[in-house]
N, C-alpha and C positions, 0 to 999 in steps of 0.2 A: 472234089468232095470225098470226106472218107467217112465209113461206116463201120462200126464194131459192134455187132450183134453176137448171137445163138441160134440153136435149133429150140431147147429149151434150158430152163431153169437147172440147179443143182441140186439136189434131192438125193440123200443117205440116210435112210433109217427114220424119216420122219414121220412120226403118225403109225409108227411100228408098220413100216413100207419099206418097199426097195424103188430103184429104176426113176427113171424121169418121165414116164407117161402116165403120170397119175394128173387129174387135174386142181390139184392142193395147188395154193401160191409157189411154193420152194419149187415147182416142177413149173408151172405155166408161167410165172416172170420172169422174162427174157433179158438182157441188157441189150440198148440200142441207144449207142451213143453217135452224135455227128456233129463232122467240123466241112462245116459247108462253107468258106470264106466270102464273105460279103452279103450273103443273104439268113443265116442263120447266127443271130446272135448269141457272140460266146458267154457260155456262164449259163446260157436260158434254159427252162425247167419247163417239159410240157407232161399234164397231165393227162392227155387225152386217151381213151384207151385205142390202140392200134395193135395188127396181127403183124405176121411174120406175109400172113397173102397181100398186104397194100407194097409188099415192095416190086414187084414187078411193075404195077399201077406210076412207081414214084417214078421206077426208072425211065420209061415209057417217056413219062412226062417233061421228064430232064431232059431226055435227049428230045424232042420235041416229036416224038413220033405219036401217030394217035394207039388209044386203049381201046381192046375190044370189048366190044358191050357184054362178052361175055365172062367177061372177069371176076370174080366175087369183090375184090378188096378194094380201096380206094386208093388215091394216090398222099402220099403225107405230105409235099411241096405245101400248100397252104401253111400248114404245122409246121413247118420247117421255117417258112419265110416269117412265122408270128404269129398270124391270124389263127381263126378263133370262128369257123364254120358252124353258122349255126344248126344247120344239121348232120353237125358229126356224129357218127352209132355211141349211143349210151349206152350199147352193154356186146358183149363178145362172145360169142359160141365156142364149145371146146367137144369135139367128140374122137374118141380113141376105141376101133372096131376092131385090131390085133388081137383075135385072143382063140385058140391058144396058137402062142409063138412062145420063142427062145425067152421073152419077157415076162412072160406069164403073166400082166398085169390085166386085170378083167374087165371088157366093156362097158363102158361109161361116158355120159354126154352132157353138157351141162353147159348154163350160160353163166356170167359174173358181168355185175355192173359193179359203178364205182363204190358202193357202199359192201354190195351181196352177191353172194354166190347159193345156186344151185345148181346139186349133181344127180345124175340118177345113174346108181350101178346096176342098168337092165341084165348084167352078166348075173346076175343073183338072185333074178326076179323084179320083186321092186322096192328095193333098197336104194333111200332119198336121204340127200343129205343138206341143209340149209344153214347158211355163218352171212353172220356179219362181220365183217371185215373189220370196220371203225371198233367197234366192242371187242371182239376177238380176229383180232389180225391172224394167232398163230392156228384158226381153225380147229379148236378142242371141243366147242360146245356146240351140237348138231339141235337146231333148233326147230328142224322137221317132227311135224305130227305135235308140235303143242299150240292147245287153243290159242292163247294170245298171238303167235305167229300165222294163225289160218289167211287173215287174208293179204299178207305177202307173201305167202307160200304160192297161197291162189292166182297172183298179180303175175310172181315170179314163173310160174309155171304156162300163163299164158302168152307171156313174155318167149320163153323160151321155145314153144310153137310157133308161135312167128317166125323165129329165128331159123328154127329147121324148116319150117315153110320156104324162108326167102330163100335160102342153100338148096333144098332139094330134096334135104336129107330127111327119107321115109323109111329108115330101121324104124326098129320097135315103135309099129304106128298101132299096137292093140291099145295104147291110152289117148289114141285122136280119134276127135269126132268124125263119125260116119261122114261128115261132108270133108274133111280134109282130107281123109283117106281116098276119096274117090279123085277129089284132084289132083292128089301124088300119084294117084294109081295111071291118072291119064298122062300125066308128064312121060310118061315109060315109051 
C-alpha cells in the first residue's frame, strides 16, 4: 500500500491571512491519495469526510492488530475497500489553541460538514464565522448573525458541541450549558 498525504492544506495570503493553521479550506484540505493493489479500486473518488487521526485506526487495522477504544479516529479500510458505512461522521472538528506562538495565528475551533462550515475565533472573543461551501466554495460571504441563516447557525452550533463533547474538548465552555460544563468538568 502506498499513501501521499499532508499535515495540512496550502495557504499564502488567502483571506488577507498567512500560515496554514487557519481553518479556511486552502489550510484544512489535505491530499490523501492511495494505491492499495487489489482492494482499492484505481481511478475511485471517495467523498467521505476523514481526518489525518483515522490513520493510526487504518494502520492498526491492516496490519491486523486490535484499535484501542481510546482512539478518537476511525479506521478508513471500509473506504478504501468501497464501501459506503452507513454511520460514517457527517461533519469534522478543527480546533487550533497555539496562540501566541512563532505563528501568531489566533485560537479558533470550528466544525465543517459536507455542505457548511462553522468557526468561532474565541481568540477575539466571539467572533463567528458561517459559509456554505456549495454557494461560496472560496469562503467570502460570512453568513453568521443574518436572520435567514439563524436556524443553521442554531443546528450548526449544536452540532459542534456534540463534537467537542465526544473529543473532550472543554476550552472556552463560557458558551455551554451549565449541564455540559459540569460533565466536562467531571471528565477531569
Amino acid at each position: 500500500m502506498v499513501i501521499y498525504s499532508s499535515d495540512q492544506g496550502f495557504y499564502i495570503g488567502d483571506h488577507g491571512w498567512y500560515d496554514k493553521r487557519w481553518m479556511y479550506e486552502e489550510s484544512l484540505m489535505m491530499p490523501f491519495i492511495v494505491k492499495w493493489p487489489g482492494v482499492t479500486k484505481p481511478g475511485s473518488r471517495n467523498r467521505n469526510l476523514i481526518q489525518n487521526l483515522d490513520y493510526a485506526e487504518t494502520f492498526l487495522e491492516m496490519a491486523g492488530a486490535p484499535i484501542p477504544g481510546d482512539m478518537q479516529g476511525r479506521s478508513l479500510v471500509p473506504l478504501l475497500k468501497g464501501q459506503k458505512p452507513d454511520d460514517w461522521r457527517k461533519s469534522i472538528y478543527y480546533h487550533y489553541y497555539e496562540y501566541p506562538s512563532v505563528h501568531m495565528v489566533p485560537r479558533h475551533y470550528g466544525i465543517r460538514t459536507q455542505r457548511y462550515k462553522l468557526m468561532h475565533f474565541y481568540q477575539f472573543g466571539n467572533e463567528w464565522e458561517l459559509y456554505d461551501l456549495k454557494t461560496d466554495p472560496d469562503e467570502l460571504s460570512n453568513l453568521y448573525g443574518k436572520p435567514e441563516h439563524a436556524k443553521l447557525q442554531k443546528r450548526m452550533k449544536n452540532r459542534l458541541a456534540k463534537l467537542q463533547q465526544h473529543y473532550g474538548d472543554d476550552s472556552d465552555i463560557s458558551e455551554k450549558p451549565d449541564s455540559w460544563k459540569a460533565q466536562m468538568r467531571g471528565k477531569k
